[in-house]
Every structure is written in structure tokens, then in C-alpha cells.
C-alpha positions as CSV (number, residue, x, y, z in Angstrom):
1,X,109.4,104.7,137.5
2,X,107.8,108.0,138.7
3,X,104.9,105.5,140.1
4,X,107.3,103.3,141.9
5,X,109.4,106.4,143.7
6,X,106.2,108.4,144.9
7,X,104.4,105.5,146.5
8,X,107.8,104.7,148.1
9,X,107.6,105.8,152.2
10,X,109.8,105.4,154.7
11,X,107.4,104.6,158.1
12,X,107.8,103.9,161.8
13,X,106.6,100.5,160.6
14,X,109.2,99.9,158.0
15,X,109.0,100.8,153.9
16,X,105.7,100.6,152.3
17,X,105.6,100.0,148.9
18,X,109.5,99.3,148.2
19,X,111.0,99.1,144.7
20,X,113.4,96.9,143.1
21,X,116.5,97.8,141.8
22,X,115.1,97.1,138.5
23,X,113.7,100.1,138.3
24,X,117.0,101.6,137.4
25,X,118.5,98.6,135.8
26,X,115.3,98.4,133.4
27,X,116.0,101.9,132.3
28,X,119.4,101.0,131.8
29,X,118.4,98.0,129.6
30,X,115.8,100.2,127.5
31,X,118.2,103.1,126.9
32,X,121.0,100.6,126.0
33,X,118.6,98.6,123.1
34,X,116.6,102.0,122.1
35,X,119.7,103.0,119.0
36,X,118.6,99.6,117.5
37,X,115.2,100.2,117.8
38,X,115.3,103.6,116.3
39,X,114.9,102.8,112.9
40,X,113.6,105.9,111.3
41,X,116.6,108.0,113.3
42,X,114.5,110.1,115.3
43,X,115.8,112.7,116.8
44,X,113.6,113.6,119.3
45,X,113.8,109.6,120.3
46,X,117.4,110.0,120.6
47,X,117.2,113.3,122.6
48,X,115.0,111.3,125.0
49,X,117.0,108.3,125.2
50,X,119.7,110.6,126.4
51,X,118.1,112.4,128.5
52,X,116.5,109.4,130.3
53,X,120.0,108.2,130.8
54,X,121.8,111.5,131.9
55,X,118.2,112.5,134.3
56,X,117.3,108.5,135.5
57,X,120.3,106.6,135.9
58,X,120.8,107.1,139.9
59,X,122.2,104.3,142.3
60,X,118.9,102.7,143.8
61,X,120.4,103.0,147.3
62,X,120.8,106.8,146.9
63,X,117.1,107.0,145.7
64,X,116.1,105.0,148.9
65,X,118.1,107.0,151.0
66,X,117.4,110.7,149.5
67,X,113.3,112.0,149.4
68,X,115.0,114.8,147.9
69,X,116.4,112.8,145.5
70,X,113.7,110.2,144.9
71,X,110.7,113.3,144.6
72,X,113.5,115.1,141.9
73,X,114.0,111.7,140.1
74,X,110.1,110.8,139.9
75,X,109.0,114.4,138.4
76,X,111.7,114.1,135.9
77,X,110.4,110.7,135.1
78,X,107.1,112.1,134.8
79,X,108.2,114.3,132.8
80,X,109.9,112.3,129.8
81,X,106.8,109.8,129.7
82,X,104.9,112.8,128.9
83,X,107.0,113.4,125.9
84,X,107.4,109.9,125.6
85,X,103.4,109.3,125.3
86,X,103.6,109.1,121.8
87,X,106.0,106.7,121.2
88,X,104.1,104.5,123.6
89,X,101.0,104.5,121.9
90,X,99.4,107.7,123.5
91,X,99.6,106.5,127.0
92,X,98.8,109.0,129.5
93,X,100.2,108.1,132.9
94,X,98.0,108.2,136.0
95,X,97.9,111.9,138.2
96,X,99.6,112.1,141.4
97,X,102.0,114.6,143.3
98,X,104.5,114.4,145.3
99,X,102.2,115.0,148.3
100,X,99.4,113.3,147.3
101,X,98.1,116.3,144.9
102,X,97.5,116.1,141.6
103,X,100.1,116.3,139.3
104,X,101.6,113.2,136.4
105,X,103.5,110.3,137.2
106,X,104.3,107.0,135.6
């Protein structure tokens, strides 16, 4: 998600690199099934889950609409993959800021 919203510019030219709804709606879906997957009743997993829900879950529109909005969304995403890493098998998402400068993003 982080990923998706930073390479996500608005140009004279139109949108470059536009997401799909399902960006949210995946998240959604993930969060949703994640209870049933949690079969050790982690509770870190669980904090997670909710917070992905509570800090992700934003209309698509507003996050095409707001750069405020979308660079806030992406660092939070960033953020809970980091934690997320090792449920994910130690992935380690690819650096990039906001700008352009370094900094994590999935």
C-alpha cells in the first residue's frame, strides 16, 4: 500500500501511476479473514490487525484527493509492514520517502 500511494502523482499530464480501489478493499479483506488465521492467538497479530484497520481503512477517493492524506496513510503503512516483517517471512520492503529520499515503504 505504502508503494502504491507514494508513486501516486497528480501531473499537468494526468495521474501517473494510479491505484485501484483495491488497495483499501484488499486490506479490508485481510483484516476481516486475519481472527481465523490467528491460530496461536497472538497478540501482537491482533494489535496489528487493529491497528491496520483503525490507521488504513480510508475512502480511496479521499486518498486521491488529499497528498496530505495519501503521504500520512503510506508512512503508517510503512510502518505496520515493518512490524509486520515477521509474520511475512522477514520481508523487508523497498526504501523510499515521501520526496523521493530514503526512507521504508511497502
Amino acid at each position: 500500500m505504502a508503494e502504491r500511494l507514494q508513486a501516486y502523482k497528480v501531473t499537468e499530464e494526468g495521474v501517473e501511476h494510479p491505484f485501484r480501489d483495491s488497495v483499501v478493499t484488499n486490506l479490508v479483506k485481510l483484516v476481516d479473514i486475519l481472527p481465523k488465521l490467528n491460530v496461536t492467538a497472538d497478540v501482537e497479530l491482533e494489535r496489528l490487525a487493529a491497528q491496520v484497520r483503525t490507521s488504513l481503512v480510508v475512502d480511496p477517493q479521499e486518498l486521491r484527493k488529499s497528498e496530505a492524506v495519501r503521504t500520512e496513510i503510506a508512512r503508517s503503512a510503512a510502518a505496520i509492514a515493518d512490524r509486520m516483517a515477521a509474520y511475512m517471512g522477514g520481508y523487508s520492503a523497498p526504501a523510499h520517502g515521501p520526496s523521493g529520499s530514503e526512507g521504508r515503504a511497502t
